[in-house]
C-alpha positions as CSV (number, residue, x, y, z in Angstrom):
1,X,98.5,73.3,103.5
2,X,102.0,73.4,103.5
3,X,104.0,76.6,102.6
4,X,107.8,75.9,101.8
5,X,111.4,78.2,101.7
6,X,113.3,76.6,99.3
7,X,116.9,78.1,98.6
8,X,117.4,77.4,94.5
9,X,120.9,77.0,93.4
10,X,122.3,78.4,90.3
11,X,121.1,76.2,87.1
12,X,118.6,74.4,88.6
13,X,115.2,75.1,86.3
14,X,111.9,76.0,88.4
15,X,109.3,73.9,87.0
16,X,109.1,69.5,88.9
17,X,109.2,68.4,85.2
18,X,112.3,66.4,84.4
19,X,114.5,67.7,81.4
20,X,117.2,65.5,79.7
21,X,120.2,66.8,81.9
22,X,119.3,69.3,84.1
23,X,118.0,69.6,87.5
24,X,114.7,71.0,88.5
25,X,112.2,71.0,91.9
26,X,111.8,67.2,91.8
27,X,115.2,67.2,92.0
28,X,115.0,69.1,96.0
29,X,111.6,68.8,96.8
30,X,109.5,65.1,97.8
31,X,106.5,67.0,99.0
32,X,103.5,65.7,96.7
33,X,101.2,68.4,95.2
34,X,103.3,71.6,95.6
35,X,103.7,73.9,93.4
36,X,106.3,77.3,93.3
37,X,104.5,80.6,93.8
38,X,106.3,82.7,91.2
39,X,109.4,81.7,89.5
40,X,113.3,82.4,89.3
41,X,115.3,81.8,85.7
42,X,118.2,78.9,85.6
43,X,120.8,81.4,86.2
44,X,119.2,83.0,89.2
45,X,119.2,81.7,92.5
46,X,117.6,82.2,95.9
47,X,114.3,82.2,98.1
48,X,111.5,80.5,96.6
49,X,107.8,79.7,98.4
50,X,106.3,76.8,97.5
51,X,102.7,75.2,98.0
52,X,99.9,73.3,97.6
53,X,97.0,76.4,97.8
54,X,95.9,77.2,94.7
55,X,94.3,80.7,96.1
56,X,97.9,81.3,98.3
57,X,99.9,80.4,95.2
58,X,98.0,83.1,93.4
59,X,98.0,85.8,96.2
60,X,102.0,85.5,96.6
61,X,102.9,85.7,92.9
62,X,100.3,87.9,91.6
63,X,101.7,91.1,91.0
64,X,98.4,92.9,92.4
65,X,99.1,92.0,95.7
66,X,102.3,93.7,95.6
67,X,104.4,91.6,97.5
68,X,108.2,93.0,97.8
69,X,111.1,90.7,96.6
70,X,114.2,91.9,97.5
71,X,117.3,90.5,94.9
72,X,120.7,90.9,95.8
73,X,122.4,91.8,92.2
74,X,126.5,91.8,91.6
75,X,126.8,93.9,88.8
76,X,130.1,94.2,86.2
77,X,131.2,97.4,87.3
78,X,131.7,99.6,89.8
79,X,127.7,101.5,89.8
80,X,127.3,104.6,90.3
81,X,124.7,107.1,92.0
82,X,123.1,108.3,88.8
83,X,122.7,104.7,87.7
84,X,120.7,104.2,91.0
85,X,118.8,107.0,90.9
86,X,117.9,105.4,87.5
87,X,117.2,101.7,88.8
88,X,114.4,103.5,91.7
89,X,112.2,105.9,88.9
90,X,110.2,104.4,86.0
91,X,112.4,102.8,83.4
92,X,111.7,102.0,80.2
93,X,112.1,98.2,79.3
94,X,111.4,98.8,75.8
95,X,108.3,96.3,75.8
96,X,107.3,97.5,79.6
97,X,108.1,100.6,82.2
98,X,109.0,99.5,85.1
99,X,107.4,100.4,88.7
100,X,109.6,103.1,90.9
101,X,111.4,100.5,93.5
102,X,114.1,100.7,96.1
103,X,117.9,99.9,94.4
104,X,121.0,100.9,96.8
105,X,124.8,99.9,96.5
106,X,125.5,97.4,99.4
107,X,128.7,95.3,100.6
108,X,129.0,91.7,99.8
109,X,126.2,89.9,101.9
110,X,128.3,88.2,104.3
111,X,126.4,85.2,104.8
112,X,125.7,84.5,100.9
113,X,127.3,81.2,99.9
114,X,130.0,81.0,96.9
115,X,128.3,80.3,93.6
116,X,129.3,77.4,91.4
117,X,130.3,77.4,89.3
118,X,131.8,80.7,90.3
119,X,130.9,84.0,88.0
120,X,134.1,84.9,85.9
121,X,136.7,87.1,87.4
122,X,138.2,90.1,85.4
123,X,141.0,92.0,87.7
124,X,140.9,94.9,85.6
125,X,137.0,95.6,86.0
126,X,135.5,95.3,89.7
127,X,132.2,94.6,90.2
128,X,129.6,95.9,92.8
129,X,126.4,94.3,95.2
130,X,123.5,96.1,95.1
131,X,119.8,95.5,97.0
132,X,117.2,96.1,94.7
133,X,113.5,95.7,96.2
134,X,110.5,95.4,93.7
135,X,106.8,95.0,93.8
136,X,106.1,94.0,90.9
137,X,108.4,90.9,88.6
138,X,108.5,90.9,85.3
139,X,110.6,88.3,83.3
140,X,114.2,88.7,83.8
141,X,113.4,92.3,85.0
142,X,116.4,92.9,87.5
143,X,119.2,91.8,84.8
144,X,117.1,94.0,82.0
145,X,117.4,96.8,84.6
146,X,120.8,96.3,85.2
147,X,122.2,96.4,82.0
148,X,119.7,99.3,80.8
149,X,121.7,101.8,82.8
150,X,125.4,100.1,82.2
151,X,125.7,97.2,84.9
152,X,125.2,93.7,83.7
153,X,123.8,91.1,86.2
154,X,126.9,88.9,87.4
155,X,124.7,87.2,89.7
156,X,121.2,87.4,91.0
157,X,119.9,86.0,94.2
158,X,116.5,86.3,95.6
159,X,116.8,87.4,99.2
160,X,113.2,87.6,100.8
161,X,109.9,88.0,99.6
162,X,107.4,89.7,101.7
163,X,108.2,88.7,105.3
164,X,110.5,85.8,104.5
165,X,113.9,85.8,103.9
166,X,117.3,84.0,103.7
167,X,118.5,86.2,106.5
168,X,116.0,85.0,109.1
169,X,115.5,81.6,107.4
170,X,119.4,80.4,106.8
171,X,119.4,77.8,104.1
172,X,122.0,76.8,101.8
173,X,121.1,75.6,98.1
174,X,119.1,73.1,97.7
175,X,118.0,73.0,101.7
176,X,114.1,73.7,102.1
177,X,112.0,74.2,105.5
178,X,108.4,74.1,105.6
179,X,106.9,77.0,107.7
180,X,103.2,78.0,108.8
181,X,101.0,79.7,106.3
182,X,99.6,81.8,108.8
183,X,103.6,83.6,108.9
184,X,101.7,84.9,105.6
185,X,99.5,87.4,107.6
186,X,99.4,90.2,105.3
187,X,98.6,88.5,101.6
């Protein structure tokens, strides 16, 4: 039963499908019979887990297992404390609340790679990195968070989910590694 790290680049769609112009899993990944436990949108990139256990799929991207996922967000803006404080309590989606979570304002990640294309550049605005942690992952959450207290989503990369992550497991877009499903301990 293998259990896969794949690092998604930006614009690649997370399904093995083929679409008319656009990249997707079949694209990165030859291993027959896998499939991704939980998803990231086009425009989001980072740390995905992929496999062939139906039952493992399930207990990674079912939100009742509560599995953390850590997203590093660049926001348009230069965020502030209150909009933090605002990110970690319940906040209202419209359609959902969300779960209290962990959100604080970090540096640049050193080791992330440069996006490309690159996210657009306006001198007069800066922008800010900030680590938000969630257990739960609702479509498009983190950018509907973002810009519900004043920072649009720049750019969204998936760091780590549960005990796995980008930090530890160094892989540039596209690059996968196939690791034991017993690393998996706690689902």
């Amino acid at each position: 039963m293998p259990l896969i790290l794949f690092n998604k680049p930006f614009n690649v769609l997370c399904q093995f499908t083929p679409q008319e112009g656009r990249e997707s899993l079949a694209d990165y990944i030859a291993t027959p019979g896998i499939y991704p436990a939980g998803r990231l949108d086009a425009d989001s990139e980072g740390l995905m887990l992929l496999t062939d256990d139906g039952r493992l799929q399930h207990s990674i991207a079912h939100p009742d297992h509560k599995e953390a996922k850590t997203y590093l967000v660049q926001v348009d803006g230069d965020v502030d404390a209150a909009a933090l404080a605002r990110l970690q309590a319940p906040l209202d989606l419209g359609d959902f609340v969300t779960k209290p979570c962990r959100a604080v304002k970090i540096a640049e990640p050193e080791w992330l790679w440069p996006r490309k294309p690159p996210i657009r550049v306006r001198l007069e605005k800066p922008t800010s990195w900030i680590a938000i942690t969630l257990q739960e992952g609702k479509n498009r959450q983190v950018r509907r968070m973002t810009a519900a207290v004043g920072y649009p989503t720049l750019r969204l990369v998936r760091s780590s989910i549960g005990p796995f992550s980008l930090a530890t497991h160094p892989l540039m877009p596209g690059e996968s590694v196939e690791v034991p499903a017993g690393d998996l301990k706690k689902i």
